[in-house]
Structures are given as structure tokens and as C-alpha cells.
MDAnalysis code that builds the backbone (N, CA, C; Angstrom):
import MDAnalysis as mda
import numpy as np

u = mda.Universe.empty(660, n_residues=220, atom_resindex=np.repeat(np.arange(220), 3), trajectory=True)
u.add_TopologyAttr("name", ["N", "CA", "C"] * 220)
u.add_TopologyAttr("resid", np.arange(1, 221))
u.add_TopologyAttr("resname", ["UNK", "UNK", "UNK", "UNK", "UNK", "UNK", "UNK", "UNK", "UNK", "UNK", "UNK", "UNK", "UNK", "UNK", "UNK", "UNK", "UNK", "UNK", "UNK", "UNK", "UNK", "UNK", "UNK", "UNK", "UNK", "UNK", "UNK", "UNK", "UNK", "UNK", "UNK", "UNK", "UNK", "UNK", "UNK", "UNK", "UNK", "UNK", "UNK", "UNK", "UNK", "UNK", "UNK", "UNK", "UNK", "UNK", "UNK", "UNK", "UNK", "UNK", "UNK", "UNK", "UNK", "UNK", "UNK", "UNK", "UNK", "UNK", "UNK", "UNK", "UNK", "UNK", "UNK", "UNK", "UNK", "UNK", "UNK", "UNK", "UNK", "UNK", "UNK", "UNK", "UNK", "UNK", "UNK", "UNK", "UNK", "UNK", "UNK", "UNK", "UNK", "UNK", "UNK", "UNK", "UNK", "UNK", "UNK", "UNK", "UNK", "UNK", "UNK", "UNK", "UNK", "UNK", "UNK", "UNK", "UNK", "UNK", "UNK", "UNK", "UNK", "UNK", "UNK", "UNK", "UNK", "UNK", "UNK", "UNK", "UNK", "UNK", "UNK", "UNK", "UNK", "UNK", "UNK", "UNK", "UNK", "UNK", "UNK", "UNK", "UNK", "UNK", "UNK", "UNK", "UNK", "UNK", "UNK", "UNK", "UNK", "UNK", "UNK", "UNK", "UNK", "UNK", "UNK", "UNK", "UNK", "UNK", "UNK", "UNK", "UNK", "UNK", "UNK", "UNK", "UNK", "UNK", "UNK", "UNK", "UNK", "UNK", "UNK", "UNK", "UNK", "UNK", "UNK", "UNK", "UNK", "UNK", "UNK", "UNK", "UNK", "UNK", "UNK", "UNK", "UNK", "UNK", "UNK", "UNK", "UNK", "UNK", "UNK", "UNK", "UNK", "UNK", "UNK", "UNK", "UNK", "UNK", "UNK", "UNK", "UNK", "UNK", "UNK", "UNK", "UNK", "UNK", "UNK", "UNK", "UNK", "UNK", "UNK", "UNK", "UNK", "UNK", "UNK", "UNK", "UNK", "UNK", "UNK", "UNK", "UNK", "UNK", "UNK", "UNK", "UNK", "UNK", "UNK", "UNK", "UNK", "UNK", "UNK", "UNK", "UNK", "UNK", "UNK", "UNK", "UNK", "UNK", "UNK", "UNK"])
u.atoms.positions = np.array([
    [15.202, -0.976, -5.029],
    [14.134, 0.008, -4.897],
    [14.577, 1.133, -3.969],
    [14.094, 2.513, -4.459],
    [14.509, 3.362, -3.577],
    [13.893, 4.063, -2.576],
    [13.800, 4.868, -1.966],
    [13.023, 5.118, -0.385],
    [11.429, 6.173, -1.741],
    [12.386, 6.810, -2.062],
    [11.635, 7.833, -3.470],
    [9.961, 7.152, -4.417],
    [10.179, 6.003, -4.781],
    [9.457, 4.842, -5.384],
    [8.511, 4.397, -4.324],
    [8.245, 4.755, -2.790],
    [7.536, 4.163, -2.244],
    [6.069, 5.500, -1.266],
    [7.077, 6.566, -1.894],
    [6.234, 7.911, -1.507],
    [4.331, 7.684, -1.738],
    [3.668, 8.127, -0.618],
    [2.169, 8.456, -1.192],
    [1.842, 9.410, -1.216],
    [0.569, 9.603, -1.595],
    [0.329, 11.380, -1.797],
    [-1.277, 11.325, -1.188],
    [-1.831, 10.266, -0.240],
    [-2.629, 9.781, 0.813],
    [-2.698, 10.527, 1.397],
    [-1.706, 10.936, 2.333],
    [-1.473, 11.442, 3.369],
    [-1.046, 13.582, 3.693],
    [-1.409, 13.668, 3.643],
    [-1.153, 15.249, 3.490],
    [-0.324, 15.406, 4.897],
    [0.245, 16.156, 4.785],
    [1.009, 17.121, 6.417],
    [0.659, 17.919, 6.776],
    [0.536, 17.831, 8.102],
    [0.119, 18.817, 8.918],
    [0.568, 20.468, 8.670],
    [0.324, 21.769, 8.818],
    [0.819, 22.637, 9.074],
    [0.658, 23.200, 10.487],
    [1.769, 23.946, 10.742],
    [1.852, 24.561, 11.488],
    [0.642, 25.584, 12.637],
    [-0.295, 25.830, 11.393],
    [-1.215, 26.712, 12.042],
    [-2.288, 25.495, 12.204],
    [-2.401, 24.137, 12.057],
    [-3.504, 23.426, 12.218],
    [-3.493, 22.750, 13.819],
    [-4.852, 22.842, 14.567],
    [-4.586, 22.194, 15.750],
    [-4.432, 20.511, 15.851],
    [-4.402, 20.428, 17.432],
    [-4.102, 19.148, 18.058],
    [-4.969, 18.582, 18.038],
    [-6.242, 18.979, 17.651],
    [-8.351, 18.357, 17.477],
    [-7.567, 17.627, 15.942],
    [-7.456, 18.859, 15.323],
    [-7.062, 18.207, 14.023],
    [-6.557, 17.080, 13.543],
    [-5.386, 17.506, 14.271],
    [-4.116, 16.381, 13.911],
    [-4.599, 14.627, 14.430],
    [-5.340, 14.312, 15.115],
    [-5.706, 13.902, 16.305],
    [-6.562, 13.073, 15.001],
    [-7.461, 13.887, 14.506],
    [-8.548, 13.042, 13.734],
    [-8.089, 12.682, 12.349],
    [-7.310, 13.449, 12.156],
    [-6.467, 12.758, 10.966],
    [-5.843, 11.554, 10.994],
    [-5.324, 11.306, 12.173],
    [-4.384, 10.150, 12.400],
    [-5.562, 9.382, 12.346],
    [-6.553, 9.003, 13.256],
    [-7.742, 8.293, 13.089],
    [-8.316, 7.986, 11.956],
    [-8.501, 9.214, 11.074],
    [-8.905, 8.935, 9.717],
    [-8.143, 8.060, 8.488],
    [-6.634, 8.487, 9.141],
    [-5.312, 7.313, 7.943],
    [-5.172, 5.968, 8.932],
    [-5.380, 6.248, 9.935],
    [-4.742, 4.585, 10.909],
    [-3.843, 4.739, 11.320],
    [-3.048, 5.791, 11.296],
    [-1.229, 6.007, 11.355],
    [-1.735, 6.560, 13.141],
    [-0.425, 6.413, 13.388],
    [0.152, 7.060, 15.008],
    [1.053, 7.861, 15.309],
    [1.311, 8.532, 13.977],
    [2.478, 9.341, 13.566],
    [1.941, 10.597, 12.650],
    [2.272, 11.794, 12.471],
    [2.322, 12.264, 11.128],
    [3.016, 13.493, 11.191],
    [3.631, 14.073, 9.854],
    [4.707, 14.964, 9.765],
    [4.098, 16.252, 9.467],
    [4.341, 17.557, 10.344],
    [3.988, 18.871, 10.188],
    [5.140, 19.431, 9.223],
    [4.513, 20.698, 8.828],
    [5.822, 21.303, 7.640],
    [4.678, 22.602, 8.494],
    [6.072, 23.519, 7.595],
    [6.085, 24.836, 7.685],
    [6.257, 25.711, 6.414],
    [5.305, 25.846, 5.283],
    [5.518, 25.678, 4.095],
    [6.449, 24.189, 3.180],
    [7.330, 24.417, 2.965],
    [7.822, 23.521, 2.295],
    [9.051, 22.648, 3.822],
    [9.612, 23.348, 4.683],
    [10.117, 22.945, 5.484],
    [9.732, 22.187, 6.532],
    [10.253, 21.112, 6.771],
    [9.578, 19.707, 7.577],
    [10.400, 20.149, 9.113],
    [8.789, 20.541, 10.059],
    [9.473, 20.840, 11.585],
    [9.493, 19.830, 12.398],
    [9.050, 18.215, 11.467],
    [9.520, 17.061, 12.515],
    [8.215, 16.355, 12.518],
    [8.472, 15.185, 12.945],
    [7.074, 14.080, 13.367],
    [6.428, 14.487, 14.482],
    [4.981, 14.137, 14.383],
    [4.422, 14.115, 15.624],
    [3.783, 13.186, 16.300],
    [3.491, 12.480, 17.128],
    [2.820, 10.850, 17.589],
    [1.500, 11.047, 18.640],
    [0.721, 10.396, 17.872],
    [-0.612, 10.464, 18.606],
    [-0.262, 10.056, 20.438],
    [0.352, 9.291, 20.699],
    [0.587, 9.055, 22.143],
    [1.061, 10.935, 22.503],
    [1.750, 11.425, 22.423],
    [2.131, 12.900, 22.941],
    [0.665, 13.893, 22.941],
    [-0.220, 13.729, 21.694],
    [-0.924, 14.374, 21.275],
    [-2.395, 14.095, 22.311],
    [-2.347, 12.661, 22.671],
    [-3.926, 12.409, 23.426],
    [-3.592, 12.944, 25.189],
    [-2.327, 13.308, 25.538],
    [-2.086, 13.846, 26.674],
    [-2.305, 15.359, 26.876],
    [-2.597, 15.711, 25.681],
    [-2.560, 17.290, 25.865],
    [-3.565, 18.178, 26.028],
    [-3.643, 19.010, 27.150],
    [-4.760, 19.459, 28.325],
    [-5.296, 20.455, 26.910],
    [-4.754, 21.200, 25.690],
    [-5.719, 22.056, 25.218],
    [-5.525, 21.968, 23.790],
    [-6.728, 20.517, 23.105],
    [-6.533, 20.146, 21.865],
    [-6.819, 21.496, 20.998],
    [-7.185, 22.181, 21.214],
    [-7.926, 23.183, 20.658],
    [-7.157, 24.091, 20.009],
    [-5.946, 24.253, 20.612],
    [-4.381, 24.861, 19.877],
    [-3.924, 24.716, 18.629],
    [-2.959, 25.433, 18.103],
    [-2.536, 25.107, 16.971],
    [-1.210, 24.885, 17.429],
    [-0.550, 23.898, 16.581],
    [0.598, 22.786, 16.475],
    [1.489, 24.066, 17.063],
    [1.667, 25.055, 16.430],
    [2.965, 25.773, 16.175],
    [3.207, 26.687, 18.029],
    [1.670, 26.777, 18.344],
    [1.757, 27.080, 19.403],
    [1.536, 26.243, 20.785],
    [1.672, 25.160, 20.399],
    [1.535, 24.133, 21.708],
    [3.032, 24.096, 21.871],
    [3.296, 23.240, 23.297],
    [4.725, 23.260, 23.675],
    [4.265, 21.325, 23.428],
    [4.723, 21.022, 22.120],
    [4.683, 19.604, 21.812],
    [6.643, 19.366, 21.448],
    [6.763, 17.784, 21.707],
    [7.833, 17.392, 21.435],
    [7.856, 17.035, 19.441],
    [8.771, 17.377, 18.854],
    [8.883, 16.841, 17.481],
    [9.826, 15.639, 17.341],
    [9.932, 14.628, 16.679],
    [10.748, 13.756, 16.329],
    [11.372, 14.375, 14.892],
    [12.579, 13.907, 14.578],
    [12.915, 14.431, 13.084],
    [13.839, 12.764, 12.502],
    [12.706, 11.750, 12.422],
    [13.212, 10.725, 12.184],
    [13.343, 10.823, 10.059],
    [14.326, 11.400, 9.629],
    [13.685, 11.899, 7.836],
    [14.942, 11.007, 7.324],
    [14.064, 10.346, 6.229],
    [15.249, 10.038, 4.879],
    [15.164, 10.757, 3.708],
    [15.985, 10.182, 2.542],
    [16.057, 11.345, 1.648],
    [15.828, 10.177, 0.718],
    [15.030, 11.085, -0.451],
    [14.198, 10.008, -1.727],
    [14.781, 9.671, -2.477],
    [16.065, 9.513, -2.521],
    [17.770, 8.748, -2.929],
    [17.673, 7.989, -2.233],
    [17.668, 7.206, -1.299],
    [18.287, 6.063, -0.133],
    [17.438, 5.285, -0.758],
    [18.675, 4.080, -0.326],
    [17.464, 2.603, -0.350],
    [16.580, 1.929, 0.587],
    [15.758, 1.207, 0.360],
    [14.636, 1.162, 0.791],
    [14.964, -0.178, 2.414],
    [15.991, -0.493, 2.427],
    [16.641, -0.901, 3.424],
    [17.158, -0.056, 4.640],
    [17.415, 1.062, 4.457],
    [17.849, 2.318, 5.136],
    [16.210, 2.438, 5.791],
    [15.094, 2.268, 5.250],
    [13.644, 2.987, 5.506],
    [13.980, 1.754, 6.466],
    [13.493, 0.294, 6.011],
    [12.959, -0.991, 7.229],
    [13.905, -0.877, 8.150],
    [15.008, -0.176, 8.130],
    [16.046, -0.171, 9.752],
    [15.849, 1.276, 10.497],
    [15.163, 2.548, 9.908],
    [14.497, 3.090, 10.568],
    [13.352, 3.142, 11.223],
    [12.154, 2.592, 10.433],
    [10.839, 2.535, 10.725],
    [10.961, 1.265, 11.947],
    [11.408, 0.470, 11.843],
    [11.599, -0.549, 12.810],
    [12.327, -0.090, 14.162],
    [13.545, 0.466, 14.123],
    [14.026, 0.706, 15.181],
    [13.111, 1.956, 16.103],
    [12.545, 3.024, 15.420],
    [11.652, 3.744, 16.221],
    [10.303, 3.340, 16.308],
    [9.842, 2.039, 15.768],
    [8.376, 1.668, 15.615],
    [7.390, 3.143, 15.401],
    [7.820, 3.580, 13.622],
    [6.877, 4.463, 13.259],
    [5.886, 4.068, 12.572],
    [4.850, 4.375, 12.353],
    [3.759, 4.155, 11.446],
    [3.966, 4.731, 10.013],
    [4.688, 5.972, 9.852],
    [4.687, 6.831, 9.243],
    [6.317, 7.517, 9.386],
    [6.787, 7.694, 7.541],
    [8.217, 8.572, 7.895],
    [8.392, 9.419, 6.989],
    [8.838, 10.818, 7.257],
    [8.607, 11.902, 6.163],
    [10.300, 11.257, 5.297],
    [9.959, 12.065, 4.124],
    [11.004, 11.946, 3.226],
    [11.484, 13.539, 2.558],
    [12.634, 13.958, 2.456],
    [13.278, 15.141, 1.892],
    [13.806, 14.823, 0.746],
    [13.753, 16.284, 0.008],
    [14.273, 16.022, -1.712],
    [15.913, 16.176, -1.318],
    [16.428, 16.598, -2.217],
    [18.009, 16.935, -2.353],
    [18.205, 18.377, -1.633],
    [17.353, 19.062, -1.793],
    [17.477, 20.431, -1.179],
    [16.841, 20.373, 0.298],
    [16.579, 19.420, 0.965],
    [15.972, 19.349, 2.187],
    [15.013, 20.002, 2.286],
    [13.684, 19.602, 1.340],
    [12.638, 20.448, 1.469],
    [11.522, 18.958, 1.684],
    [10.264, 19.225, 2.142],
    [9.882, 18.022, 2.532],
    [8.865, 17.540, 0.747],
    [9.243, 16.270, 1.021],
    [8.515, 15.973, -0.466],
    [7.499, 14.466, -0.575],
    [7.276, 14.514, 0.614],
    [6.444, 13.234, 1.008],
    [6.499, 12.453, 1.879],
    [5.809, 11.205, 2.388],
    [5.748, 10.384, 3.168],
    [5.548, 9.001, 2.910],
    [6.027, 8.011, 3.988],
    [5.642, 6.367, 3.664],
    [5.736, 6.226, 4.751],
    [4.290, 5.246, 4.804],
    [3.037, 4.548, 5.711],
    [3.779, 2.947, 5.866],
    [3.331, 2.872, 6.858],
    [4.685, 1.160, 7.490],
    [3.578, 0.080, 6.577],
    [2.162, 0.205, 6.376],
    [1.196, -0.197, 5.457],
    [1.929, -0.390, 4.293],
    [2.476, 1.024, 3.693],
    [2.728, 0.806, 2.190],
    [4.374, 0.105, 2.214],
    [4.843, 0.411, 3.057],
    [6.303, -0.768, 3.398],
    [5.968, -2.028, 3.311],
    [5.030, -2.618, 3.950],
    [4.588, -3.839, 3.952],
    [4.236, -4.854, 2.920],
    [3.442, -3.861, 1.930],
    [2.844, -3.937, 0.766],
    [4.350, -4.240, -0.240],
    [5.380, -3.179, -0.216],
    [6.004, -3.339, -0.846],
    [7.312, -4.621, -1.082],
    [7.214, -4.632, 0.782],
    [8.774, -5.549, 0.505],
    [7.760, -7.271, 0.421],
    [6.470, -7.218, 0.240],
    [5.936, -8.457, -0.430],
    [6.734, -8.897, -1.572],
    [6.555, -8.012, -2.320],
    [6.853, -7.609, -3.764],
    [8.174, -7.676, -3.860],
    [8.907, -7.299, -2.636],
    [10.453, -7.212, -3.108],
    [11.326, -8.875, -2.458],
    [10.133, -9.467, -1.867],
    [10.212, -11.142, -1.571],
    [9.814, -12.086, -2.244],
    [9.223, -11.203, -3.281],
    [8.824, -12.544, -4.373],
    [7.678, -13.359, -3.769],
    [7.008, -12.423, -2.607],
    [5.848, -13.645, -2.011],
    [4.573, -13.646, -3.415],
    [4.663, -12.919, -3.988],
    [3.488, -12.928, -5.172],
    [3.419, -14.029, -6.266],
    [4.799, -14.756, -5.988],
    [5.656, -14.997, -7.345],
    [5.038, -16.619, -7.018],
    [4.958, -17.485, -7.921],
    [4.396, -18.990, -7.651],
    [6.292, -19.519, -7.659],
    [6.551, -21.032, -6.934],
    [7.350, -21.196, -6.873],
    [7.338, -21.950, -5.395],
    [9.460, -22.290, -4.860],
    [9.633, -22.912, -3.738],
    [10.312, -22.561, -3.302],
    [10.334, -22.791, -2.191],
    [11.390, -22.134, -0.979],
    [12.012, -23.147, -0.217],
    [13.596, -22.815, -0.343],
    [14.453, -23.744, 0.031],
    [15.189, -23.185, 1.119],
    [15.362, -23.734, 2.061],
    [16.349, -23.079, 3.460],
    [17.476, -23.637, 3.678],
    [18.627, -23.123, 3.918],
    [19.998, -23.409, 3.977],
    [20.733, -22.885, 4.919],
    [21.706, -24.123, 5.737],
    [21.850, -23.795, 6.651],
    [23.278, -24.085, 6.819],
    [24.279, -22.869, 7.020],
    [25.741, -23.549, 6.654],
    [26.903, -22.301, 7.026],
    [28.146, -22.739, 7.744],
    [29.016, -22.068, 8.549],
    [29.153, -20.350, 7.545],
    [29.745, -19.187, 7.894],
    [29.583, -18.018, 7.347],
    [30.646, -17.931, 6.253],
    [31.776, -18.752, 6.703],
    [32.886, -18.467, 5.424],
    [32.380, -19.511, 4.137],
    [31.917, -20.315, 3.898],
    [31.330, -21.328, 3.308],
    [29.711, -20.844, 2.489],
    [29.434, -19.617, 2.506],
    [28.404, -18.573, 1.963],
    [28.988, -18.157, 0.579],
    [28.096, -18.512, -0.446],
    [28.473, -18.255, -2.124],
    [27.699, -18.086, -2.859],
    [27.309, -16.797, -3.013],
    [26.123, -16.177, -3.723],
    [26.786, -17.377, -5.149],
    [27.603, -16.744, -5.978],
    [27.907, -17.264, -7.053],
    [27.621, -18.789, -7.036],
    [28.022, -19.621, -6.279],
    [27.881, -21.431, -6.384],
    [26.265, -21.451, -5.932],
    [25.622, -20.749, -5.418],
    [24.384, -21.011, -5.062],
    [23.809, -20.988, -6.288],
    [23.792, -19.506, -6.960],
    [23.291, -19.567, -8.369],
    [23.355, -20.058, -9.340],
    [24.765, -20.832, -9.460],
    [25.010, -21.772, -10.272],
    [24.246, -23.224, -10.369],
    [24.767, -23.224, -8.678],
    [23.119, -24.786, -8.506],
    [22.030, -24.326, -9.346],
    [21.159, -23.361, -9.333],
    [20.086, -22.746, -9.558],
    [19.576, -23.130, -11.087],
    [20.478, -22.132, -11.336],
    [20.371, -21.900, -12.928],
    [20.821, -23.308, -13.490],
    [21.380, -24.307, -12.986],
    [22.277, -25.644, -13.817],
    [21.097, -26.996, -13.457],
    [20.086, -26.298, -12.535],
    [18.500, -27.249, -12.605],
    [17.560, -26.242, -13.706],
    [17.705, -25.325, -14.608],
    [16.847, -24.903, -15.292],
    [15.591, -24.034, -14.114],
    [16.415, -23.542, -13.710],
    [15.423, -22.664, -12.538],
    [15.961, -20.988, -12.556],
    [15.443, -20.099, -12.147],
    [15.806, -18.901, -11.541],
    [15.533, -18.570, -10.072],
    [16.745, -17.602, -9.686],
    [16.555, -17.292, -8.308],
    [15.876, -16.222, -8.080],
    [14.579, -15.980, -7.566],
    [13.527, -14.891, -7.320],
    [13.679, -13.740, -5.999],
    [14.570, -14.434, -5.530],
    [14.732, -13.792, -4.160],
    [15.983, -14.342, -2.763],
    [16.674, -13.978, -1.963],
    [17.257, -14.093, -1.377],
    [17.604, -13.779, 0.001],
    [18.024, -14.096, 0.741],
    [17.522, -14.031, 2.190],
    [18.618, -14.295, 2.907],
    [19.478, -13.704, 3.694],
    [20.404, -14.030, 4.731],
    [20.281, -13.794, 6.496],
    [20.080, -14.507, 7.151],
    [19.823, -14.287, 8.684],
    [21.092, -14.939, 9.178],
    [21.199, -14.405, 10.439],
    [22.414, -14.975, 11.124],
    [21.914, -14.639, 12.395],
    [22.631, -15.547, 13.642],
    [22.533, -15.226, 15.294],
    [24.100, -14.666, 15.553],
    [24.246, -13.532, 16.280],
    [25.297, -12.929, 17.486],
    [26.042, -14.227, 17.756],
    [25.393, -14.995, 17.968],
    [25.883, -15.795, 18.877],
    [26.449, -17.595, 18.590],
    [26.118, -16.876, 16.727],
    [26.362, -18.635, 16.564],
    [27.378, -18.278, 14.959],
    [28.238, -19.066, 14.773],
    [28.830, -18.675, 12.557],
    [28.200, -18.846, 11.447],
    [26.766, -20.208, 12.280],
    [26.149, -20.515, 10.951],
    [25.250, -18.728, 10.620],
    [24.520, -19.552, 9.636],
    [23.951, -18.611, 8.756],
    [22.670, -19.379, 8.279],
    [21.397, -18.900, 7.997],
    [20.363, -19.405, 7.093],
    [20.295, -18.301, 6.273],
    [20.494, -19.275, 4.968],
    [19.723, -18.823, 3.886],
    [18.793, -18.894, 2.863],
    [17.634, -17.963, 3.144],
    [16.170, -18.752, 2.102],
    [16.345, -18.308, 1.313],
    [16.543, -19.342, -0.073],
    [16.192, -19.044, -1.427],
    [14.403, -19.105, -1.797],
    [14.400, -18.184, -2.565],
    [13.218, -18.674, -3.737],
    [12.852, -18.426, -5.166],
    [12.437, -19.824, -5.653],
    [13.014, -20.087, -7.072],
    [11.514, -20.386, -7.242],
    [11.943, -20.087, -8.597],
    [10.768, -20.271, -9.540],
    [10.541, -21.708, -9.986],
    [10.423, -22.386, -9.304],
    [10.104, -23.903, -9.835],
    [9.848, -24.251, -8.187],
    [8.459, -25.010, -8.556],
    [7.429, -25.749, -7.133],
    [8.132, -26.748, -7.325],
    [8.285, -27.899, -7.979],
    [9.351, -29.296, -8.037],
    [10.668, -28.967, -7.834],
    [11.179, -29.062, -6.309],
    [12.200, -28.842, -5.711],
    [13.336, -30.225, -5.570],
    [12.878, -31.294, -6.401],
    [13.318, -32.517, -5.631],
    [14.966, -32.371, -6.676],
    [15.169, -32.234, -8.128],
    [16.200, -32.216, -8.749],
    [17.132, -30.910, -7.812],
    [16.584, -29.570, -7.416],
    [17.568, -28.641, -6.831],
    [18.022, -29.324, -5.426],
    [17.490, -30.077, -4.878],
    [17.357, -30.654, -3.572],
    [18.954, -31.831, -3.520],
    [18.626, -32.523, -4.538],
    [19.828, -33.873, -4.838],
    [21.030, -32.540, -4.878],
    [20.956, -31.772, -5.819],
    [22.148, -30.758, -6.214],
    [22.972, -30.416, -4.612],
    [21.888, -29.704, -3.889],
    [22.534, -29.241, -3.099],
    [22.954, -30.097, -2.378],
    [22.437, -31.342, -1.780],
    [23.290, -32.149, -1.225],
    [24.416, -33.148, -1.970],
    [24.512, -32.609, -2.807],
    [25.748, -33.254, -3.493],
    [26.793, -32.399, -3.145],
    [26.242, -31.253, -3.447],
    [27.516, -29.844, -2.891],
    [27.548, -30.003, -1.270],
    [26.955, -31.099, -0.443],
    [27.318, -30.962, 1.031],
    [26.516, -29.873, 1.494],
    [25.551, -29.029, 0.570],
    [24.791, -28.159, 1.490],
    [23.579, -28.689, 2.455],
    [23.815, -28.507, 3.759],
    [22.577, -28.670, 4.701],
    [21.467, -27.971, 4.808],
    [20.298, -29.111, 3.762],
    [18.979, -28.276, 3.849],
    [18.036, -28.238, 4.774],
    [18.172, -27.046, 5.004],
    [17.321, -27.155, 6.841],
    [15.234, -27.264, 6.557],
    [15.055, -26.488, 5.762],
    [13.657, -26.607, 5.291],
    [13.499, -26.379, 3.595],
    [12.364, -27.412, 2.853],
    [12.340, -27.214, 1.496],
    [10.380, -26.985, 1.606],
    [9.841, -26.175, 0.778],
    [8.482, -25.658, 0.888],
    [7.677, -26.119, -0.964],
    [7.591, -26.794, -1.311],
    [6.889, -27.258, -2.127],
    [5.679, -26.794, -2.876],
    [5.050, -26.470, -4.038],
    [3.653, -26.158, -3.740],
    [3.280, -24.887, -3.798],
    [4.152, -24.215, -3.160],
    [3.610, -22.562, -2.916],
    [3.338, -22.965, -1.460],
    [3.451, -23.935, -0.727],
    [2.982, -23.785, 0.732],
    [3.488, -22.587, 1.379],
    [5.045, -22.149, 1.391],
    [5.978, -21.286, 2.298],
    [5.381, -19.626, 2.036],
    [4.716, -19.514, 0.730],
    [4.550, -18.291, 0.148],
    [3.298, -17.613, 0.779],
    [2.630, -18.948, 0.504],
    [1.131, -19.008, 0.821],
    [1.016, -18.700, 2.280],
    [1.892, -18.820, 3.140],
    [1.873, -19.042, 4.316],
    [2.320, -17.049, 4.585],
    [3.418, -17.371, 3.861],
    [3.947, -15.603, 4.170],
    [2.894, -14.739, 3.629],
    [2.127, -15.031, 2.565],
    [1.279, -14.377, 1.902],
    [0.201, -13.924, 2.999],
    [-0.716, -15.106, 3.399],
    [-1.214, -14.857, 4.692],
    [-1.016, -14.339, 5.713],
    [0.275, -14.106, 6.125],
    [0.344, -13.494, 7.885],
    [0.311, -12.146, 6.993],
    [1.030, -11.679, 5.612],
    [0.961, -10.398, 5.338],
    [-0.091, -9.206, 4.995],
    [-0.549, -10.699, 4.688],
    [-2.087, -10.166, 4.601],
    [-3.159, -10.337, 6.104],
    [-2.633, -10.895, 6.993],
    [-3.428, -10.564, 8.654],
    [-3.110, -9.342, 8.894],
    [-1.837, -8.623, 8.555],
    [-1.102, -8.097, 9.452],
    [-1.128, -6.462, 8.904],
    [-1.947, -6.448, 7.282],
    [-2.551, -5.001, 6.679],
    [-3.661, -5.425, 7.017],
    [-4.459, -6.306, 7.456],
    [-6.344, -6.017, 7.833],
    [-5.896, -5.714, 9.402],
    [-5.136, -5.655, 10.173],
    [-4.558, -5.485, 11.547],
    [-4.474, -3.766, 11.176],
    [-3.634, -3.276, 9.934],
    [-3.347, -2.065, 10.254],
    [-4.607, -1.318, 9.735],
    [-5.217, -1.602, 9.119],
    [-6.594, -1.540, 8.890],
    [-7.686, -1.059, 9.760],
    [-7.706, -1.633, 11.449],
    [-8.088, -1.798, 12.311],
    [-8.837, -0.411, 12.780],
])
């Protein structure tokens, strides 16, 4: 999925000639803590409600306040992995996006991120979740899938975490089949160490839920 595919058209941008009253109640009105001013078609940068509730004369317009801009922008080509390692590392609510010509052509809400990488986890999907836990050179997309597919299953999704500080690796699969016990024998025949197996839809159900606490949170 690409950064492009996740654009809304919710959210309008600020201009230049609109004040800090404005901007102020807009953010209130979307939930966001962020939002991007343009200057016709040209994007003069983010702005964040924390900068904005300090300022002695809301009554101004953007272009003439002495406000700080952020210019945190991706481009609606990138993948949507490039967005969760930006939006995360600056904790934005909100991130403008540029076309090919660097003109501004929309925005995405950490809401509609949320929403999406559900979808791109397969938490929607019925099924089980298997956890694997095993040194980094010893990692095989290919033999994993082979287990997979050689129990009459498909792989829905994939997952790699690792610590700084350690070689292993976890990796959560999830497959389309709740009766995990035939993929289960497999992998320990291959010597793989299964650290957690989720049955049922329990693991989904579970992710499903905090994802869903955590948009009635942004909701708020």
C-alpha cells in the first residue's frame, strides 16, 4: 500500500490568510493536534496546537504571526511504512503529503493509519496466530511458507520483531485456519520454537479490541 491510497479529503488546510482562533477550532473540530497550512497550492509546513494555545494574539492570521512551521511531508509514491516511521517518530496526529511536482495534495490522520494497517494485519481476517521464536540466521520466509501451504492453509500476514540486544527474532504468523494443532506438529518437527499459538480468533479479537479502544480514544 502506498502513502497516496491512504489520503482524506476530511480535512482541509489551513491558508495563509486564516487566523490562530481559526486554526485552533479546527483542530478541535477534527481531533487532530496538528494541521498543514498551504499557500495556494504550496505547503508552508505543519502547525501544532501546543505552539498555537501559547499565543498572546489568536486573532492574527497564520501568515502574519511569528509561529514555528514543521515540514514533516511525504510524497504519494512512498510506502506506507515510510508514513508509520514518520508519524511515530515525531508523534503527529496528522501528515501532509506532496504530488511529484511538490505541490501539496493532501493529508493522513494517525486515525486513518490506524484504521488502515488493521487491514494491512489481517486483524479483520478470521483465523490463528502463531508466534515464533528462533536465532536471525535460521529466518526463512520460503520454509515458513512451505510449512503453511503443505497444512492446506494460507499465510495472511507476517510480522518480524527483534531486540538490539539479543539474535533471536519473533515471528507472528497469521493464517487462515483457527485449528492450529496439524501447523503446530509441522513446526516442531522442523525444530521451530513456538513461543505463543492463538486459537479461535482469540489473538485477533484481542488486537481487534485495543484497536478499536484506541480510535474511540482518538475520538475523545
Amino acid at each position: 500500500m502506498i502513502v497516496g491510497d491512504l489520503i482524506t479529503d476530511e480535512i482541509p488546510p489551513l491558508k495563509v490568510t486564516d487566523t490562530v482562533e481559526m486554526a485552533l477550532d479546527w483542530m478541535e473540530q477534527f481531533k487532530v493536534s496538528h494541521l498543514p497550512v498551504v499557500n495556494d497550492r504550496e505547503l508552508v509546513g505543519l502547525i501544532s496546537e501546543n505552539e498555537l494555545m501559547d499565543y498572546e494574539h489568536p486573532e492574527e492570521v497564520i501568515n502574519t504571526s511569528k509561529l514555528h512551521f514543521m515540514r514533516p511531508v511525504l510524497h504519494h509514491y512512498q510506502h506506507t511504512y515510510d508514513l508509520v516511521k514518520l508519524m511515530g517518530s515525531l508523534n503527529l496526529t496528522l501528515i501532509p503529503v506532496l504530488d511529484e511536482n511538490e505541490h501539496y495534495k493532501g493529508c493522513i490522520t494517525l486515525k486513518g493509519l490506524v484504521q488502515n494497517l488493521s487491514s494491512m494485519t489481517a486483524v479483520q481476517n478470521s483465523g490463528g496466530v502463531i508466534v515464533l521464536e528462533m536465532n536471525q540466521h535460521d529466518y526463512s520466509v520460503t520454509q515458513i511458507g512451505n510449512i503453511i501451504e503443505g497444512n492446506d492453509a494460507k499465510l495472511l500476514s507476517l510480522h518480524v520483531s527483534s531486540s538490539p540486544d539479543s539474535t533471536k527474532i519473533e515471528v507472528t504468523l497469521k493464517v487462515n485456519r483457527e485449528d492450529l494443532s496439524g501447523l503446530l506438529q509441522t513446526f516442531s518437527r522442523y525444530n521451530y520454537t513456538v513461543k505463543a499459538a492463538f486459537q479461535n480468533g482469540d489473538y485477533s479479537k484481542n488486537i481487534k479490541d485495543k484497536l478499536d479502544e484506541f480510535l474511540h480514544f482518538l475520538n475523545i
